[in-house]
C-alpha positions as CSV (number, residue, x, y, z in Angstrom):
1,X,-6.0,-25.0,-0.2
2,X,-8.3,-23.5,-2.7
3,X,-8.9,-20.1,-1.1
4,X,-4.9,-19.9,-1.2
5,X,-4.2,-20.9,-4.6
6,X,-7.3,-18.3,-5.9
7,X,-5.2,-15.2,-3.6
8,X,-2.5,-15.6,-5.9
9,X,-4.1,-16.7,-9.5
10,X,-4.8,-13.2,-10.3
11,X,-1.2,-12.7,-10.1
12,X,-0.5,-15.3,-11.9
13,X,-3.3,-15.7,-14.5
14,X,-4.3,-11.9,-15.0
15,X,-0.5,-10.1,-15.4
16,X,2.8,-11.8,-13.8
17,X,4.5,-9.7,-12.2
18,X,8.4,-9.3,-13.7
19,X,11.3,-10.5,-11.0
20,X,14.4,-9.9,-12.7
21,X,17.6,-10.2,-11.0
22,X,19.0,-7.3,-9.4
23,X,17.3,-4.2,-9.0
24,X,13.9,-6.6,-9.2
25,X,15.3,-9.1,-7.0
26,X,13.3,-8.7,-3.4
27,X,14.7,-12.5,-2.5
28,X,17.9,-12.3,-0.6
29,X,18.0,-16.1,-0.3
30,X,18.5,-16.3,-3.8
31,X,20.4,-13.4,-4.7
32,X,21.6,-12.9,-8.2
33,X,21.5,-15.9,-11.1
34,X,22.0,-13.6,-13.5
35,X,26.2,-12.6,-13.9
36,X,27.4,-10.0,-11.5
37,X,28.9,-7.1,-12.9
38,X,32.6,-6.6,-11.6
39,X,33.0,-5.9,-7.9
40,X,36.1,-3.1,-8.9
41,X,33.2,-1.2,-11.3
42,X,33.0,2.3,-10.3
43,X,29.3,2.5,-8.7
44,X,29.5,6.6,-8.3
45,X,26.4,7.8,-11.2
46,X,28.7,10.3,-13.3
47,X,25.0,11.2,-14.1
48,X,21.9,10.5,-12.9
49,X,20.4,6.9,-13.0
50,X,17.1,6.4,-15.3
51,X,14.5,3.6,-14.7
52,X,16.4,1.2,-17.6
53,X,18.1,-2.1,-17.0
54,X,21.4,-0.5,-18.5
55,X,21.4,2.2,-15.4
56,X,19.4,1.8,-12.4
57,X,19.5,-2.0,-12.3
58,X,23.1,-2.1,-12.8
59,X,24.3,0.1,-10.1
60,X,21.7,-1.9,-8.4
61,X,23.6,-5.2,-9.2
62,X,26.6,-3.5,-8.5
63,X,25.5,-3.0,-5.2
64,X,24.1,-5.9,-4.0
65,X,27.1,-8.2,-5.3
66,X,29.2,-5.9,-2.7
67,X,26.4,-6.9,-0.4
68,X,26.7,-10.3,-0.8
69,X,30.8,-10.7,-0.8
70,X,30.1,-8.9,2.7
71,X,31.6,-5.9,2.0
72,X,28.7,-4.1,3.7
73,X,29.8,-0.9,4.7
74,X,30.5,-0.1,0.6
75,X,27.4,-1.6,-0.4
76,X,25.4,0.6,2.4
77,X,27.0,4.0,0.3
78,X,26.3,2.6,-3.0
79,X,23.0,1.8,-2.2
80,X,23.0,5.1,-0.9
81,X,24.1,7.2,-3.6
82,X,21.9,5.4,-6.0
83,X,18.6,6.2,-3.9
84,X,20.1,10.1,-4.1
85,X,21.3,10.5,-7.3
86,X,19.0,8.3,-9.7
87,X,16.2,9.6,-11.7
88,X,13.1,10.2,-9.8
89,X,10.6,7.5,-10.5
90,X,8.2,6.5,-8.2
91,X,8.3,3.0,-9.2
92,X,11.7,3.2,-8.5
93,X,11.7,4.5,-5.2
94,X,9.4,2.1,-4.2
95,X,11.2,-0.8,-5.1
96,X,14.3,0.1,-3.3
97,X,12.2,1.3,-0.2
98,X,11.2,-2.4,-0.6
99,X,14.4,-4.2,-1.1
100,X,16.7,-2.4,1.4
101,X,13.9,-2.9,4.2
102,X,14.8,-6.8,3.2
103,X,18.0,-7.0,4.1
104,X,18.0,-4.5,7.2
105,X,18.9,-1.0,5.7
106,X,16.2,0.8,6.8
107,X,17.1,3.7,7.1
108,X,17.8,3.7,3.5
109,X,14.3,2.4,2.8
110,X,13.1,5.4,5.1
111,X,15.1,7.4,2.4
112,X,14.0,5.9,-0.7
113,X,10.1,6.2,0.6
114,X,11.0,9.8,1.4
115,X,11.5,10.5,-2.5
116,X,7.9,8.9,-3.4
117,X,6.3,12.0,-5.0
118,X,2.8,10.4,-5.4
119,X,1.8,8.9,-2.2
120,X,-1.7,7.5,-3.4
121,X,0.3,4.8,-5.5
122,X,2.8,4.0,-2.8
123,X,0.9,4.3,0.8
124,X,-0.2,0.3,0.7
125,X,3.3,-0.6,-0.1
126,X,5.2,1.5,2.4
127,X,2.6,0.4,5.0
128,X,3.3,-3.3,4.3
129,X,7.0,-2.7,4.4
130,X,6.7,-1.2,7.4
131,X,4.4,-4.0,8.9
132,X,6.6,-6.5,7.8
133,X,10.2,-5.2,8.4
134,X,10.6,-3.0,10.1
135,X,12.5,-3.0,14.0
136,X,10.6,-1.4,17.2
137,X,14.0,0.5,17.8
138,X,15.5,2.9,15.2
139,X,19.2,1.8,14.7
140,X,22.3,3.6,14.2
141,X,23.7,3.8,11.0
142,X,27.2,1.6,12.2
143,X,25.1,-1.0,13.8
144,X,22.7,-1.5,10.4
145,X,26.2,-1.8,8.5
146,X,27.4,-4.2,11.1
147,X,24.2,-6.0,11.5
148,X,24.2,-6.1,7.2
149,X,27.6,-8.4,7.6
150,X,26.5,-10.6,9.7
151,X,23.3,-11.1,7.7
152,X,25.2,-11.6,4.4
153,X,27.3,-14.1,6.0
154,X,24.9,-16.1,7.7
155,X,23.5,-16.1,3.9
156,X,25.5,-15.8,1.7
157,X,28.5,-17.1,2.9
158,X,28.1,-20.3,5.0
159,X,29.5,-18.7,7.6
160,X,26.7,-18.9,10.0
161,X,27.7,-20.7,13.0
162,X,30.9,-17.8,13.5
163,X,28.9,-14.9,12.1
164,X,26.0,-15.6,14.8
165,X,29.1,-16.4,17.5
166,X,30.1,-13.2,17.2
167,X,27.1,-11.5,17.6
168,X,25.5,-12.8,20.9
169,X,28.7,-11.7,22.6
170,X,27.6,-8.1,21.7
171,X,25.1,-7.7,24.4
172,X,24.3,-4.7,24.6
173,X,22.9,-4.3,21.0
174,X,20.7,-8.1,22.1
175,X,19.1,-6.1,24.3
176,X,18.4,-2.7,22.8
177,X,17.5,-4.2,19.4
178,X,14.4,-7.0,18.2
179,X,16.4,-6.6,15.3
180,X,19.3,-7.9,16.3
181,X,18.0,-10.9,17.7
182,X,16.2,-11.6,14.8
183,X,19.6,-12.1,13.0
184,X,20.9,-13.9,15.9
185,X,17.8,-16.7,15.4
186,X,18.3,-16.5,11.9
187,X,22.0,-17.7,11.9
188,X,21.3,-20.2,14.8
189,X,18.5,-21.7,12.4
190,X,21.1,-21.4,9.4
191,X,23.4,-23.6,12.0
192,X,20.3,-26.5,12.7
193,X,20.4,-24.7,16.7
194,X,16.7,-24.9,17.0
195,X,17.1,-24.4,20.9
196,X,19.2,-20.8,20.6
197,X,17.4,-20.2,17.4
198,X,13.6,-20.2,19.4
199,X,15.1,-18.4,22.6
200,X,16.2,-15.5,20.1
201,X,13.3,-15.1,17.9
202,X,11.2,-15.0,20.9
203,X,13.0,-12.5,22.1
204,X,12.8,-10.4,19.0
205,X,8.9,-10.7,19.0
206,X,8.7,-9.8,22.5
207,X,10.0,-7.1,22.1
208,X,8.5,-5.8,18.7
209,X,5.2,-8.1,18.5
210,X,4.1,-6.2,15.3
211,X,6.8,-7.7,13.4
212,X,5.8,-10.2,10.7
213,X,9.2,-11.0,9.5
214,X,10.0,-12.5,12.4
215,X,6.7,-14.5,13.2
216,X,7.5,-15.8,9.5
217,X,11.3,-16.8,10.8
218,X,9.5,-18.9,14.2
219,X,7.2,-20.3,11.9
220,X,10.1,-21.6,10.2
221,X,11.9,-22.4,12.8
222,X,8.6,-24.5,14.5
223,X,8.2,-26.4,11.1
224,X,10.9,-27.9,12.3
225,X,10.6,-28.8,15.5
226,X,8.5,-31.3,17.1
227,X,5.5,-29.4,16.8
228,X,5.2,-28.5,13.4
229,X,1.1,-27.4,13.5
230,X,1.8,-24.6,15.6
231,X,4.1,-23.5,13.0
232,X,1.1,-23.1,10.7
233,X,-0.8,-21.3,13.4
234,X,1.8,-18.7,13.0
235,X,1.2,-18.7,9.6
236,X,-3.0,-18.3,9.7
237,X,-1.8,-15.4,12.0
238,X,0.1,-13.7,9.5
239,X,-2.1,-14.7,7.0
240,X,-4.9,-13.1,8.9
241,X,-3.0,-9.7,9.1
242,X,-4.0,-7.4,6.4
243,X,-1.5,-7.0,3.5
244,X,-2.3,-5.1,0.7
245,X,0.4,-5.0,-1.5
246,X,0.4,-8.4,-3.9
247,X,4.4,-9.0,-3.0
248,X,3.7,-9.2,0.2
249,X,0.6,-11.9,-0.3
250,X,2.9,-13.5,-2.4
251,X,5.5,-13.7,0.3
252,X,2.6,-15.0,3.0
253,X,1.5,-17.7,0.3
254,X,5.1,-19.2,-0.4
255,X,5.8,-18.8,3.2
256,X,2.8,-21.1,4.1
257,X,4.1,-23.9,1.7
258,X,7.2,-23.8,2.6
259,X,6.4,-24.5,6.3
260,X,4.6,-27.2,5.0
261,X,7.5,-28.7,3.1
262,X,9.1,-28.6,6.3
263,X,6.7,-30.1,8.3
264,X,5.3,-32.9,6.5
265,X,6.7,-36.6,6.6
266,X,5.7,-38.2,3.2
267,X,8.1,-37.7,0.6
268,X,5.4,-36.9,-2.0
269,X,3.5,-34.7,0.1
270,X,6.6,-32.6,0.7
271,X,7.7,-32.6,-2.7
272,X,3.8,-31.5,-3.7
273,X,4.4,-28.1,-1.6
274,X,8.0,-27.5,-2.3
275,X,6.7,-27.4,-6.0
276,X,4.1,-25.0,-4.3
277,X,6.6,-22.9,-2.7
278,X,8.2,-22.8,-6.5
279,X,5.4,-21.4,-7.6
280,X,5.2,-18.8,-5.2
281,X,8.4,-17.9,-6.3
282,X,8.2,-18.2,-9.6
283,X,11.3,-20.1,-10.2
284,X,8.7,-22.6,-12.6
285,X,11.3,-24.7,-13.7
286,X,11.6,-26.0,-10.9
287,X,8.3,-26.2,-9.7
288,X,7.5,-28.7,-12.3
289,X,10.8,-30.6,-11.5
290,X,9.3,-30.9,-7.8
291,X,5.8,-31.3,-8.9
292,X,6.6,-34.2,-11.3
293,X,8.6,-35.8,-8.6
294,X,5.3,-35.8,-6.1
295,X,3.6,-38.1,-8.3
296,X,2.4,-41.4,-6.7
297,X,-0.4,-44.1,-7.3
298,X,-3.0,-42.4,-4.8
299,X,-5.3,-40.7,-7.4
300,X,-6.7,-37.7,-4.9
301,X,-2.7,-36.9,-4.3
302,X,-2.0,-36.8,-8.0
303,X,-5.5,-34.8,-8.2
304,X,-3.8,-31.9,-6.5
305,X,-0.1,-32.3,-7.9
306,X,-1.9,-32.2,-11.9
307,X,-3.9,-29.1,-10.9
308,X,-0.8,-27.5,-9.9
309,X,1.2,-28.5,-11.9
310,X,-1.2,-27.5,-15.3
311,X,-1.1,-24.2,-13.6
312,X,2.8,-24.0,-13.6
313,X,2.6,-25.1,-17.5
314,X,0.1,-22.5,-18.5
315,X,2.3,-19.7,-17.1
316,X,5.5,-20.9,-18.6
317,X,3.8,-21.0,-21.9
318,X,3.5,-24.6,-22.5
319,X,0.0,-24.9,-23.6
320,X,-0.2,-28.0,-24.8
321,X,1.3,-29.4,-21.2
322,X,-1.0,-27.2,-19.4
323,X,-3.8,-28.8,-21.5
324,X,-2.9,-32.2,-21.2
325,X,-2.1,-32.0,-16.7
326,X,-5.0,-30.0,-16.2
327,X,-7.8,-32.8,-18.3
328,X,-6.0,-35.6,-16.1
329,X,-7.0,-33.2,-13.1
330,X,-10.3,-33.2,-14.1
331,X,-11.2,-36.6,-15.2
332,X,-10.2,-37.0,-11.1
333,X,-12.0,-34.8,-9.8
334,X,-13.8,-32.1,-12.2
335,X,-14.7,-30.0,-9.3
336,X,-11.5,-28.7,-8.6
337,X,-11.6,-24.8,-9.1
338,X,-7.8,-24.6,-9.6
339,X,-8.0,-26.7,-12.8
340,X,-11.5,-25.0,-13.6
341,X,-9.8,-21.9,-14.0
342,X,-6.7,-23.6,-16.1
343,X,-8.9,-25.2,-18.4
344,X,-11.3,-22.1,-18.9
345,X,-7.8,-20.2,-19.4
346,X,-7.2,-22.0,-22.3
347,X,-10.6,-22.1,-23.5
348,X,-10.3,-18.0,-23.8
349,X,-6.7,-18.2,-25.0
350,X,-8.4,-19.4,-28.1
351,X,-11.2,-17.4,-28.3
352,X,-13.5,-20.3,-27.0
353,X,-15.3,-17.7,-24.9
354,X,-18.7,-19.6,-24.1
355,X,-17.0,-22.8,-23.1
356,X,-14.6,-20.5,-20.7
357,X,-17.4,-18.6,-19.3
358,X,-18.6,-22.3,-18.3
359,X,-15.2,-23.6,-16.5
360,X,-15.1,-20.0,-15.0
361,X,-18.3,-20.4,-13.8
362,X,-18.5,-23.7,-12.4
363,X,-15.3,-22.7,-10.6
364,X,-16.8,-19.8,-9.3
365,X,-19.6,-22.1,-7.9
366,X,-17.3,-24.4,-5.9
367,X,-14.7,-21.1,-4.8
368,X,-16.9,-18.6,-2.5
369,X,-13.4,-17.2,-0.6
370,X,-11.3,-14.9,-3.8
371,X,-12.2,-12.3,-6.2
372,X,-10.4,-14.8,-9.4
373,X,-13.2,-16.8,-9.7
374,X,-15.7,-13.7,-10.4
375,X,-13.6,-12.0,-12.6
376,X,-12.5,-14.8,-15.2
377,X,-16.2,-14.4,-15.4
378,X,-16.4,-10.8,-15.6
379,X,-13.7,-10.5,-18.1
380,X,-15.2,-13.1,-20.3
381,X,-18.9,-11.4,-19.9
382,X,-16.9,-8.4,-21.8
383,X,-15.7,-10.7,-24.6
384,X,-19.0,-11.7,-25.3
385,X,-20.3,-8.7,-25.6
386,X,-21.9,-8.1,-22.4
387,X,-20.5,-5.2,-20.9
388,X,-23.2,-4.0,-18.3
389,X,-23.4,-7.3,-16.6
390,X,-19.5,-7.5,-16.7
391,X,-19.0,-4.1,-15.0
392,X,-21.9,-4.9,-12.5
393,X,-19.4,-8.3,-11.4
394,X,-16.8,-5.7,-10.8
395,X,-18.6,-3.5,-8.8
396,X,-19.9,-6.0,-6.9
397,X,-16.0,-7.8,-6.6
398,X,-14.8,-4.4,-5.1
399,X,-17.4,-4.2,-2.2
400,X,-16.0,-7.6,-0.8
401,X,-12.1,-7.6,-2.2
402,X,-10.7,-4.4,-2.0
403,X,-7.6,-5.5,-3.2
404,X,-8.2,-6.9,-6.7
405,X,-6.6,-4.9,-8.9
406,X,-8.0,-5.5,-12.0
407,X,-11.3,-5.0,-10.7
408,X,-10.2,-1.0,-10.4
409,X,-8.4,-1.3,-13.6
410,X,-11.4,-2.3,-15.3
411,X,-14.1,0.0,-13.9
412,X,-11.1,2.6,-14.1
413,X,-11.5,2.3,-18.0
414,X,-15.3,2.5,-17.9
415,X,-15.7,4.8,-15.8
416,X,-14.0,8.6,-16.5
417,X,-14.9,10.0,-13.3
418,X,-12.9,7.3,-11.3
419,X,-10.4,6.5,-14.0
420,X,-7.3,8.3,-12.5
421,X,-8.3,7.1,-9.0
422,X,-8.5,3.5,-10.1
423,X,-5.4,3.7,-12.2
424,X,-3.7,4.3,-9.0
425,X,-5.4,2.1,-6.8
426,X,-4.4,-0.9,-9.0
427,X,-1.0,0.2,-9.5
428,X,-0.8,1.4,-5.3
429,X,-2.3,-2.9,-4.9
430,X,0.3,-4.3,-7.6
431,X,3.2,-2.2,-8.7
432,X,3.9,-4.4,-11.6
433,X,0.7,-4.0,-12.9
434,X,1.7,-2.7,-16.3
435,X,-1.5,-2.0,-18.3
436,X,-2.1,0.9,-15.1
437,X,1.3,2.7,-15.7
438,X,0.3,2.5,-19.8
439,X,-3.2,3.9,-19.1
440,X,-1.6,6.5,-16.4
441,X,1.0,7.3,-19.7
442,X,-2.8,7.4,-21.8
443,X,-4.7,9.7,-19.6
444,X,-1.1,12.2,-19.0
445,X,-1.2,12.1,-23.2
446,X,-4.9,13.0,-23.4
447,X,-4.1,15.7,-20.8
448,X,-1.3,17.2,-23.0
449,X,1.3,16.4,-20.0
450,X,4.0,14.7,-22.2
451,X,6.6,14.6,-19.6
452,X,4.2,12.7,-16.8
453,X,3.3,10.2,-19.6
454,X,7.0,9.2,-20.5
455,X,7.1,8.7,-16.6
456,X,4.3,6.3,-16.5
457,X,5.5,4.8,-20.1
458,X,9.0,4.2,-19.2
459,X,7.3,2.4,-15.7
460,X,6.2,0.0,-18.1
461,X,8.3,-0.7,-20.6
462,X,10.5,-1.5,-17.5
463,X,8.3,-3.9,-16.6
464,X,8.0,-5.2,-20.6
465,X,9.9,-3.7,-22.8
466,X,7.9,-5.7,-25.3
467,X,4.2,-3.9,-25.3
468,X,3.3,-2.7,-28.3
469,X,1.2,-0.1,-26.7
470,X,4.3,1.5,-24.9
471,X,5.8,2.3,-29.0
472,X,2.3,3.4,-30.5
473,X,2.0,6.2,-26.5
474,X,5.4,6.7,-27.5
475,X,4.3,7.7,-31.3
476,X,1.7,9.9,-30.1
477,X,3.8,12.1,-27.8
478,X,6.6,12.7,-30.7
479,X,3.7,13.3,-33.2
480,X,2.3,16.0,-30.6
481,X,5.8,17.2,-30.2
482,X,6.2,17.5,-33.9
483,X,8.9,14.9,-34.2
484,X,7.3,13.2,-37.3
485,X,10.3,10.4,-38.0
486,X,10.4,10.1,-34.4
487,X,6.7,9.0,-34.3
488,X,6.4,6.6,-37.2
489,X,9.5,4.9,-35.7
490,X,7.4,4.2,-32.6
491,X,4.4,3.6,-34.8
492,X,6.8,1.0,-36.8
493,X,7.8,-0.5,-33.9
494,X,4.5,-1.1,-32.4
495,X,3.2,-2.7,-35.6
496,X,6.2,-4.7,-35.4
497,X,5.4,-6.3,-32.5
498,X,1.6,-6.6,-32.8
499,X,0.7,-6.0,-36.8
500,X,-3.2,-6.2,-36.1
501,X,-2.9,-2.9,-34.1
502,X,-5.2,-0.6,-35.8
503,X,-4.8,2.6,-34.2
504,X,-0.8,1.9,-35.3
505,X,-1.8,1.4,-38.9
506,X,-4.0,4.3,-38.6
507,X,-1.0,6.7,-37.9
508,X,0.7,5.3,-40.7
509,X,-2.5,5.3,-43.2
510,X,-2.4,1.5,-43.7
């Protein structure tokens, strides 16, 4: 359980990645919370879409709520027309390439990763799609549209029983496409046919055994069954397959918990993962709801429900929650890395940096299997001053975990002869990763190349539209441009939201 939970703490701990609805949304099974835009709104770009929530993720929305009423065929050329029309951003393009793999357009993901200028910051990503996704057999476009209908009602439209009904009697596209069998399990599953629901998926991976998607739907389908371990076997085996994008660990993690849900017996047991599985998705809210539900008298159960749970507390914000969950944790069991880490969170949260370094450490003693552990240590090494044995953890994180992020971030800003490389290896590992796309915008600025910078800047005030940094990069640009108003606008509005940034109260002599 540990070695899970430390995967996905840097996620969570380090930088959360944003998963608005819409154009952010990657979670077809919960589609859009947010209020659809009108299903009569004209989706054709009279101009070209720009990375903003007020253009590309509303022709996005637009979209997908055609998806989801089932009118497929519209929502395949809107999806379309958006991918060719909007402004190029890579971060863009890579997030459609991502989200039209999910619900079986891939030929439009083929498109969107077509428009990828910069490879090095999309190659992990595409690969993982790909991995994940993707069919054996290349589809026509009419048989992706129809395929997308039966899909969005087996979903979307508890229609699942006559959706899937209608598809076994097409045989001929059972037995050209894994694809199409995959749907067929997933609507028998939708329709509690375990029986149909196993003879389809198997067929599906028989024929394309690459295919994690649909080892993640038997695993599902096993959980609940009479057999339920072997649907965790199927989970080690994905797990055990090389992801490298931190969506897609994401997706393994929440996918393990929720098998688990499924599979366990005890009510508090289940509750304790489907508050897990929350997590996972960040839908936190209810992940305390759950996790406060799992509660019982058995103190090494509550042990793991408070560690949890102080985690879910600490990410929402709630400090004082996170506090009090994770010291009940610990008075249980004060070896628990998970609540190690919370507690040494808060510690640095208030500038306690020598009592943090000691929960980091301590949880780095009893957690050998993730890269979290080492760098809560690393980063509070820096805090205190000690910057050579900081950047010596780092190194020494990236010979073992190639995939932590901020362990290229960091070195990245240390070290100028890697710094470009590194920017883009954390952002190529976690798209979301906002402080990359600022320091990308930084180096571009530095470099005189105002136009890549606002790329790389409006990447990340995407993803926060609240960074101070993005204004002050902003401020720096006009002011090279000559726009003087222009830059002590930004320069305003930095200070506004952070008024101890110096090098903002330095532009404006204060």
């Amino acid at each position: 359980m540990h070695k899970l939970l430390c995967t996905i703490l840097i996620t969570t701990a380090i930088i959360t990645p944003v998963f608005a609805d819409g154009f952010d949304s990657i979670k077809p099974a919960n589609p859009l919370t947010a209020e659809p835009l009108p299903v009569n709104t004209i989706a054709l770009p009279i101009k070209k879409a720009t990375l903003t929530h007020n253009s590309i993720h509303n022709q996005y929305v637009i979209a997908f709520d055609r998806f989801v009423q089932s009118n497929v065929k519209s929502a395949y050329m809107d999806f379309k027309i958006l991918i060719e029309t909007m402004a190029d951003s890579d971060y863009a393009y890579m997030k459609m390439a991502e989200n039209m793999a999910d619900i079986g357009f891939f030929d439009l993901s083929n498109l969107a990763a077509s428009k990828i200028e910069d490879k090095s910051i999309s190659d992990f990503l595409i690969g993982d799609i790909k991995l994940y996704y993707f069919p054996s057999q290349k589809l026509r476009q009419d048989d992706e549209v129809y395929l997308g209908e039966v899909f969005s009602n087996i979903i979307y439209n508890d229609q699942s029983r006559e959706a899937t009904s209608e598809l076994v009697k097409n045989t001929s596209l059972l037995a050209n496409s894994d694809y199409a069998n995959y749907v067929a399990a997933l609507g028998y599953l939708k329709s509690n046919d375990f029986v149909n629901a196993t003879t389809y998926i198997d067929t599906a991976i028989k024929m394309n055994p690459q295919n994690l998607n649909y080892k993640k739907l038997k695993a599902e389908i096993l959980s609940q069954g009479k057999k339920p371990k072997d649907a965790l076997k199927m989970v080690e085996y994905i797990k055990s397959q090389k992801l490298y994008s931190a969506d897609f660990t994401r997706k393994v993690n929440s996918l393990e918990h929720y098998v688990l849900y499924k599979s366990k017996k005890n009510y508090s047991e289940k509750m304790y993962h489907l508050g897990y599985y929350y997590y996972y998705e960040n839908e936190l809210a209810k992940a305390v709801r759950t996790l406060q539900s799992a509660l019982t008298t058995k103190k090494k159960h509550n042990k793991e429900v408070y560690s949890i749970l102080s985690r879910v507390y600490y990410n929402m914000q709630d400090y004082e929650k996170a506090q009090d969950t994770a010291l009940k944790a610990y008075k249980i069991d004060d070896g628990d890395p998970v609540t190690l880490l919370v507690l040494g969170d808060l510690s640095f949260r208030e500038g306690d940096y020598k009592t943090a370094l000691k929960y980091y450490r301590d949880a780095e003693g009893k957690d050998k299997t993730s890269s979290i552990c080492s760098l809560k240590v690393a980063q509070t090494y820096e805090q205190l001053g000690k910057e050579k044995k900081a950047y010596e953890i780092y190194e020494r994180i990236l010979k073992t975990y190639s995939d932590c992020w901020v362990a290229y971030y960091k070195i990245a800003l240390k070290d100028k002869s890697k710094e470009i490389a590194y920017l883009k290896k954390a952002i190529a590992i976690n798209m979301n990763f906002k402080d990359a796309w600022i320091d990308l915008g930084r180096v571009e600025i530095e470099r005189g190349n105002y136009f890549d910078a606002k790329k790389y800047l409006g990447v990340a005030n995407y993803i926060d539209e609240n960074d101070f940094r993005y204004y002050y990069y902003q401020g720096l640009i006009a002011k090279n441009q000559g726009m003087k108003q222009d830059a002590a606008a930004y320069f305003k509005k930095s200070l506004l939201l952070n008024p101890d940034y110096t090098p903002a109260k330095e532009e404006l002599n204060i």
